[in-house]
C-alpha positions in Angstrom: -50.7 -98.3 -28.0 -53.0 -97.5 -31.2 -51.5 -96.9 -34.4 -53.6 -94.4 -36.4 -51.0 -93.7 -38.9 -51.1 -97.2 -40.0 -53.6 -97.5 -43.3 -57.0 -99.5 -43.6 -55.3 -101.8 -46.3 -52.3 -102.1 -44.4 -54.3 -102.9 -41.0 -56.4 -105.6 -42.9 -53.1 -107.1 -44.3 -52.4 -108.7 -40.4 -55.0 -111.3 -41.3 -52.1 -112.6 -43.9 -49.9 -113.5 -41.2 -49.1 -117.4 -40.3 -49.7 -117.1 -37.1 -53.2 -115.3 -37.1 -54.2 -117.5 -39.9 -52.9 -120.5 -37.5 -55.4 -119.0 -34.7 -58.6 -119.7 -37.0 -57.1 -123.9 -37.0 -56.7 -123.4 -33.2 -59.9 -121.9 -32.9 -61.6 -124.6 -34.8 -60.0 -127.1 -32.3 -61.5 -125.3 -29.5 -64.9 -125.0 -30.2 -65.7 -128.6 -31.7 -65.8 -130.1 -28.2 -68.1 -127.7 -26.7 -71.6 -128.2 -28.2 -70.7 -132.0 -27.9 -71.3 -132.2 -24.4 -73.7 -129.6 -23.8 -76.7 -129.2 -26.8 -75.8 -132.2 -29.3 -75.1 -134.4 -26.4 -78.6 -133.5 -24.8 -79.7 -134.4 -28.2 -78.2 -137.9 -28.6 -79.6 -138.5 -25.4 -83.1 -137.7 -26.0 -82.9 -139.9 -29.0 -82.1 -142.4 -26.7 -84.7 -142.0 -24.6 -82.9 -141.1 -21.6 -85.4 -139.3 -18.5 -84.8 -135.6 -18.9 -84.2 -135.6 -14.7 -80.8 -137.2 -16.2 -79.9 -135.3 -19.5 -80.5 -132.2 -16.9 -77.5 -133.3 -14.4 -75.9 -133.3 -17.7 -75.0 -129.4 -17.4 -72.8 -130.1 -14.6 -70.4 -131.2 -17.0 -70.3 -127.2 -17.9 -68.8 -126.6 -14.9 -65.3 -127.7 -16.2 -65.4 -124.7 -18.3 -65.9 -122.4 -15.1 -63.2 -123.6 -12.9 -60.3 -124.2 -15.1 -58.4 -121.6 -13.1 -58.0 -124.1 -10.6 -55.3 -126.2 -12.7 -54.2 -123.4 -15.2 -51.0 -123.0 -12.7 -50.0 -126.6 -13.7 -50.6 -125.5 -17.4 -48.9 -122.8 -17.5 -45.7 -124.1 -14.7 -45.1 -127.2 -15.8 -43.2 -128.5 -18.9 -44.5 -131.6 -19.8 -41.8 -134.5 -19.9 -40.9 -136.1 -23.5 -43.4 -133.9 -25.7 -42.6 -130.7 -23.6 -39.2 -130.8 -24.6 -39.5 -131.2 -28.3 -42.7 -129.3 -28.8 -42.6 -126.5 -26.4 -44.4 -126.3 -23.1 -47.2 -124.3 -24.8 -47.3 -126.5 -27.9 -47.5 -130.0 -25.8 -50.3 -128.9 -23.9 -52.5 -128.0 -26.7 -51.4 -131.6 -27.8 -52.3 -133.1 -24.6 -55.7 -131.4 -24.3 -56.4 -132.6 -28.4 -55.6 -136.2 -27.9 -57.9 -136.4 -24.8 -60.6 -134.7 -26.4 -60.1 -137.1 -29.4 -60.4 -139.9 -27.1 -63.3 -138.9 -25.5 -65.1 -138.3 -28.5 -64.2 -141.9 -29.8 -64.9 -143.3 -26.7 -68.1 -141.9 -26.7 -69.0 -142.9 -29.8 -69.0 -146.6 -28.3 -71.0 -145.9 -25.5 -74.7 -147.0 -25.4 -76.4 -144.0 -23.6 -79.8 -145.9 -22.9 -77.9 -148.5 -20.4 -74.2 -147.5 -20.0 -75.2 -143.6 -19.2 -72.6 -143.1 -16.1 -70.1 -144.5 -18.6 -70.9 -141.5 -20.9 -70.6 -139.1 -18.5 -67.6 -139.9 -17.3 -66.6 -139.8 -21.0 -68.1 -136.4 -21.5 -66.2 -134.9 -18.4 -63.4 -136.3 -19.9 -63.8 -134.2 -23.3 -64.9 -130.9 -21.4 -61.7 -131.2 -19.3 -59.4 -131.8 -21.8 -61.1 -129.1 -23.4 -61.0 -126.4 -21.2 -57.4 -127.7 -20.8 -56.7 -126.7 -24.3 -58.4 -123.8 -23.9 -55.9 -122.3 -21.2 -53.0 -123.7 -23.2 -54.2 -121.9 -26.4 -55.6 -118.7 -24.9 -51.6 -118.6 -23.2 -50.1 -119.1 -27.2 -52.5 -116.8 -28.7 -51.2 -114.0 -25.6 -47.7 -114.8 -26.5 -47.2 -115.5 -29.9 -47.6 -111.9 -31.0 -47.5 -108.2 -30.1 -50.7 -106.7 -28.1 -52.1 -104.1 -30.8 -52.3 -108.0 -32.9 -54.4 -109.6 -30.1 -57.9 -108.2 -31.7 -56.6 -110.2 -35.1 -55.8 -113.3 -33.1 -59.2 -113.2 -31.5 -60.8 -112.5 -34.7 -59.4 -115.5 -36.3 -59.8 -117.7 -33.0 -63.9 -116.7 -32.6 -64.1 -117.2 -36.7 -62.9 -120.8 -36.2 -64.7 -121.4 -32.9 -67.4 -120.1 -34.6 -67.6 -122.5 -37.2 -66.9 -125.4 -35.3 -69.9 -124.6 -33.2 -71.9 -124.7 -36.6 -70.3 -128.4 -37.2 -70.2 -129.7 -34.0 -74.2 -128.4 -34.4 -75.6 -128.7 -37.0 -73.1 -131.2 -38.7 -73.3 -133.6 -36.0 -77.4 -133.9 -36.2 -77.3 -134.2 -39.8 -74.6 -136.9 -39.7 -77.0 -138.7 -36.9 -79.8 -138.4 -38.8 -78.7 -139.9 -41.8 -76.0 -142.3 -40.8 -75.7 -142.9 -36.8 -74.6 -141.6 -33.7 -71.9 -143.3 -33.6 -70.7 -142.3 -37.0 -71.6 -138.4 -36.1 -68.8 -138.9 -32.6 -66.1 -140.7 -34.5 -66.3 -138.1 -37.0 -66.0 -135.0 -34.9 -63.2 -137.2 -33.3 -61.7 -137.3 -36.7 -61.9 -133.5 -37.3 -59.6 -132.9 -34.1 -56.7 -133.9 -36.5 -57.3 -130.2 -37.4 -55.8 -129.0 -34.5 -53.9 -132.0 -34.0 -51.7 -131.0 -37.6 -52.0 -127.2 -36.8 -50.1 -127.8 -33.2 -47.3 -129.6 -35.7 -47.0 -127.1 -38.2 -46.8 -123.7 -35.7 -43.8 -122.5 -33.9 -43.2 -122.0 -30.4 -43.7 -118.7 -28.9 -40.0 -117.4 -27.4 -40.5 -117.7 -24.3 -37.9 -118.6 -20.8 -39.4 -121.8 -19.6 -40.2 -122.7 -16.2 -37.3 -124.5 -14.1 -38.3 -128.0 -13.1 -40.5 -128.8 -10.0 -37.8 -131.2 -8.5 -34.2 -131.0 -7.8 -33.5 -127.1 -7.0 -33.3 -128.0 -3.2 -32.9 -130.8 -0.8 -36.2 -132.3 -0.1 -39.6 -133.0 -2.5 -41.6 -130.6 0.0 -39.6 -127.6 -0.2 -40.0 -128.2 -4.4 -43.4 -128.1 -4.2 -43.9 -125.2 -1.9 -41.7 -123.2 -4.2 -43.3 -124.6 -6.9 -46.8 -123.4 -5.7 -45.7 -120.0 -4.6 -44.9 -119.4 -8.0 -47.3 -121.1 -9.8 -50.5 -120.3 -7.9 -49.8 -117.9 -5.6 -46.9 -115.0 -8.0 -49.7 -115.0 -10.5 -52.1 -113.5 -8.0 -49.6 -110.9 -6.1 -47.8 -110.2 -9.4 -51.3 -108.6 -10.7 -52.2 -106.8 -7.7 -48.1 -105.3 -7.3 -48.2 -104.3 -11.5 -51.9 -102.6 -10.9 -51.9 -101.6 -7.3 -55.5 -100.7 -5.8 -56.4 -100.0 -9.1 -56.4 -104.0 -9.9 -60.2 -103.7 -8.1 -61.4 -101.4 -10.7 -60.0 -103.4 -13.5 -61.4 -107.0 -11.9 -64.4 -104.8 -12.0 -64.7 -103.9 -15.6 -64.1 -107.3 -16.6 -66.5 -108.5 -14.2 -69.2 -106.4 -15.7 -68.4 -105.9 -19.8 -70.2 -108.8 -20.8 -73.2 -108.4 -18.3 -75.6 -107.0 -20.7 -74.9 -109.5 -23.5 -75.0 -112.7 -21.3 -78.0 -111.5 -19.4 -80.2 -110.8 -22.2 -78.3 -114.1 -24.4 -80.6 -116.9 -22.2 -84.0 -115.1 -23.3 -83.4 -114.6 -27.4 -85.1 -117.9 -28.0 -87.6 -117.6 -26.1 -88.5 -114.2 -27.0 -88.4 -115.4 -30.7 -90.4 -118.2 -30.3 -93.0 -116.2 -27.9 -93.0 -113.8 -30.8 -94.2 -115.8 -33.1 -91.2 -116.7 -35.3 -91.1 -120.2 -36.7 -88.3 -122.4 -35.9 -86.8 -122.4 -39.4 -87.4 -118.6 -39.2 -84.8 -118.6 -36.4 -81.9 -120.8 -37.2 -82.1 -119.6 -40.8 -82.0 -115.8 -39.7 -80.6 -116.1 -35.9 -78.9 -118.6 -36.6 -76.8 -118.9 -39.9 -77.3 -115.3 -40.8 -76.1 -114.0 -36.8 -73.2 -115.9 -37.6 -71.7 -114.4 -40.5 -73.1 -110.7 -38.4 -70.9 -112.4 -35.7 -67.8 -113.4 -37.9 -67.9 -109.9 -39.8 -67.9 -107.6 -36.6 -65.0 -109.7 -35.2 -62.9 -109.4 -38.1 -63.5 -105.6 -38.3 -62.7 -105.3 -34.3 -59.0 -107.2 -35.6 -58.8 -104.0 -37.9 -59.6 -101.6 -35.6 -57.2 -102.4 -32.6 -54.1 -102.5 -35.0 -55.3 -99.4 -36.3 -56.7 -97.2 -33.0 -55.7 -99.3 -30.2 -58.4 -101.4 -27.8 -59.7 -98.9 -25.9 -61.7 -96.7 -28.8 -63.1 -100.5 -30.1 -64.0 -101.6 -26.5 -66.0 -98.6 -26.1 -67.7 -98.9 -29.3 -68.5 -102.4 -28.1 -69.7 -101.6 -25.3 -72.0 -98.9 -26.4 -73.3 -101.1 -29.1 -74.4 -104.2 -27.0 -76.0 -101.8 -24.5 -77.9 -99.9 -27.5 -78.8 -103.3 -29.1 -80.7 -104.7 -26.2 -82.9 -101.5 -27.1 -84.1 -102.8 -30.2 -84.9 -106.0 -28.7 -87.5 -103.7 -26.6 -88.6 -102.4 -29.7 -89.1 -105.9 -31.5 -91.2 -106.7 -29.1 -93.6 -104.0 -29.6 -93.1 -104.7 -34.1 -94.3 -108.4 -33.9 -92.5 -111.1 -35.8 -91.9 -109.0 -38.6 -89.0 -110.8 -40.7 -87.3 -107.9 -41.8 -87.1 -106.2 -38.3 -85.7 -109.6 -37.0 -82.7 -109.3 -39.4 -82.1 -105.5 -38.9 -82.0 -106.6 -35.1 -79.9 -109.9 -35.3 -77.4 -108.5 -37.7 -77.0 -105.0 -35.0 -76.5 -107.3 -32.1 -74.4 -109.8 -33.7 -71.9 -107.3 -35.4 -72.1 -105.9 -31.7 -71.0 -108.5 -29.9 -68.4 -109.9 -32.3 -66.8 -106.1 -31.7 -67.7 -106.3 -28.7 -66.0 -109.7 -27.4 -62.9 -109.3 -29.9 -61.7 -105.8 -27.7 -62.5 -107.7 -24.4 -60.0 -110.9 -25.3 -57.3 -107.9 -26.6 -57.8 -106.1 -23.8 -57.6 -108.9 -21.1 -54.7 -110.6 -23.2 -52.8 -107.3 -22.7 -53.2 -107.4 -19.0 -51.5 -110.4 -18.3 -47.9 -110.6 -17.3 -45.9 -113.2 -19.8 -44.6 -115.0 -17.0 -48.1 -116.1 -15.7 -50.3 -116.2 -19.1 -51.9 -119.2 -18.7 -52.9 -118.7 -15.0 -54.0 -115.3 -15.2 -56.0 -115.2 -18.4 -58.2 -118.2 -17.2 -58.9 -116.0 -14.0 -59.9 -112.8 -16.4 -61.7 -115.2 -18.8 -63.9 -117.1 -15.4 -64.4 -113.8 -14.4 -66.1 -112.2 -17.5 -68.6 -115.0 -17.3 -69.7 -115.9 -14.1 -71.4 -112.9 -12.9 -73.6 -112.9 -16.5 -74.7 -116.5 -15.8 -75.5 -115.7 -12.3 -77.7 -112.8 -13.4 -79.0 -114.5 -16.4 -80.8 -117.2 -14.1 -83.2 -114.4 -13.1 -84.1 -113.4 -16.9 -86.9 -115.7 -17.0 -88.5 -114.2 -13.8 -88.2 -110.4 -15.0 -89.9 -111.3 -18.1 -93.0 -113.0 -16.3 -93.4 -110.7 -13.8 -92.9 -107.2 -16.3 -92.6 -108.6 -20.1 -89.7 -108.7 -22.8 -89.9 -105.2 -22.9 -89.0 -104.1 -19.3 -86.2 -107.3 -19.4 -84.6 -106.0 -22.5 -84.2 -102.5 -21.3 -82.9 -104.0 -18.1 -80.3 -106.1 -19.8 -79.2 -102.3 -21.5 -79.2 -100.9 -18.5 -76.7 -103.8 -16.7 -74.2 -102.5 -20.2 -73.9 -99.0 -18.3 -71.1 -99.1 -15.8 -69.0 -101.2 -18.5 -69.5 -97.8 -20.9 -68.5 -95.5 -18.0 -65.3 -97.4 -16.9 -63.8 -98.0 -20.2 -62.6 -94.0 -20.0 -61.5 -94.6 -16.4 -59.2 -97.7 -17.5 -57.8 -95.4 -21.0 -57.0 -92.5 -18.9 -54.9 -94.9 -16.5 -53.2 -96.4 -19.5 -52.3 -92.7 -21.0 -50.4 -91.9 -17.9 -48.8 -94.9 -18.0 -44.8 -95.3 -17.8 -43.5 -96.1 -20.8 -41.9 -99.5 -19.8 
């Protein structure tokens, strides 16, 4: 439900709350493991002269991140024993998911790539499951924790700190390599989990009834389990489809195809830089460092505007705007590397898309039933992404056979059906029930 009544000042004011602020920590925690088993990793590994044939099987590691529905039931079921009754079942998770990533990390550090490689892999899969572990365990406190018209300044403050991990588990890591070691670059991002570690500590528990146990509600182990899995796996499922009816297609829809445009276009920016005839420096300094705070602004004005007008007036404007940005790509391409159009363009598609992906996570967080959180926001987050990647392989063969150009407009083009059937989902909303 938007709020327009409630003042700018007033709207900004949710960033002041503990629990938003507590989201940026969380965030943080989130997106330090990422880039350390997927680009800084690759890195390490080229430094220590491993065949790329190898650092390439490497990317299977990503997969993790992909399937996570596949055990988010047991996340969001089952109360850990000791930790899950003094923490919270929510709370312990996180924990769990921190301390492995930790380890990993450490572990890792140890690890000589150039003749123990199957030992780091192992290690990395470690850190991307325990990852994408905490992921579903913080994506169900972030749902919970608050009221839906705060989800876009949760997400705001989550993507901020994500965001800035990704710059440290970047950038900070090389540098740390390059002057000291590998080794002390791992233990130290091991280290900086402790931010997550103290946050988990310091928050409260969402209220919340907690799930009865697995065992003992009847007279044998199997009949447990099958209850168990008919509520963890299976209620989630039927529970969407019985709240939303047929309509549940068109919604699985939208959210398969918001973030088409962005993804599909998101494989080629580099290249298309660099083909250009931008320098390297030239793009991390404007792409780069400068896209970031683009990034971090347009989330934290999307937080304002869904406590203010609701999601669906901000999704929209999201969606519009990555669509519209992909245009001035096409039109870059035509400029040349001209320094100043390359800002104008980065800081349009990176306000954009930090609108843009701030309404999605409010949106999809206010679909989910509180009794299935975990399990049914990891199947609207793996849904979001996969059909981008999928269409993103074939980015690279649009632009050889037609140019950057024809690609970009393409990639707009993919943002149209998201821009027609945000209307279609607000109309649905507006004739509602009032629950």
């Amino acid at each position: 439900m938007q709020n327009s009544q409630v003042g700018w000042l007033e709207a900004a004011r949710i960033y002041t709350q503990p629990r938003v602020l507590a989201m940026f920590f969380l965030g943080f925690s989130a997106g330090l493991p990422f880039l350390l088993v997927f680009s800084t990793l690759t890195a390490w590994l080229t430094d220590a002269g491993v065949a790329r044939s190898a650092i390439g099987f490497f990317g299977w590691v990503g997969i993790t991140y992909s399937i996570k529905v596949l055990w988010a039931p047991v996340v969001d079921r089952l109360v850990l024993p000791v930790i899950g009754g003094s923490l919270g079942q929510r709370r312990s998770w996180i924990l769990l998911g921190q301390l492995g990533v930790a380890g990993g990390l450490a572990g890792m550090a140890f690890v000589d790539p150039s003749s123990q490689l199957p030992a780091v892999a192992l290690l990395a899969l470690l850190v991307a499951f325990s990852s994408s572990t905490q992921d579903v365990a913080i994506d169900a406190y972030r749902i919970e924790a608050v009221i839906t018209n705060y989800q876009g300044a949760m997400s705001a403050s989550y993507v901020f700190g994500y965001k800035v991990a990704l710059l440290v588990a970047g950038a900070g890591a090389l540098f740390i390599a390059d002057f000291g070691s590998w080794l002390l670059a791992y233990l130290s991002m091991a280290a900086l989990m402790a931010v997550g570690v103290i946050t988990v500590l310091l928050i409260a528990e969402p209220e919340r009834e907690l799930p009865e146990p697995v065992f003992g509600r009847h007279k044998d182990r199997l009949t447990d389990i099958g209850v168990w899995f008919a509520n963890a796996v299976v209620s989630p499922f039927t529970d969407f489809f019985r709240r939303n009816g047929s309509f549940a297609l068109v919604i699985l829809l939208f959210i398969a195809v918001f973030r088409l445009s962005d993804i599909t276009m998101g494989i080629m920016a580099n290249p298309f830089y660099l083909d250009l005839g931008f320098s390297k420096s030239e793009i991390a300094s404007v792409a780069k460092v400068f896209g970031f705070f683009m990034s971090v602004a347009g989330s934290f004005l999307c937080g304002v505007l869904v406590v203010r007008w609701g999601v669906y007036k901000p999704l929209m404007l999201g969606a519009v705007l990555v669509a519209a940005t992909n245009i001035l790509f096409a039109v870059m391409a035509h400029i040349g590397p001209d320094i100043r159009a390359l800002m104008v363009v980065i800081s349009a598609d990176n306000v954009s898309g930090g609108i843009a992906a701030t309404a999605f996570v409010a949106y999809l967080s206010g679909l989910t039933n509180r009794a299935y959180t975990a399990t049914q926001y990891a199947l609207f987050s793996s849904l979001m992404t996969l059909p981008g990647k999928f269409f993103s392989g074939f980015s690279g063969l649009i632009v050889d056979a037609s140019g950057y150009s024809y690609f970009f407009l393409v990639a707009a083009a993919v943002g149209i059906p998201a821009i027609l059937l945000v209307p279609v989902l607000a109309r649905r909303e507006s004739r509602a029930p009032l629950s």
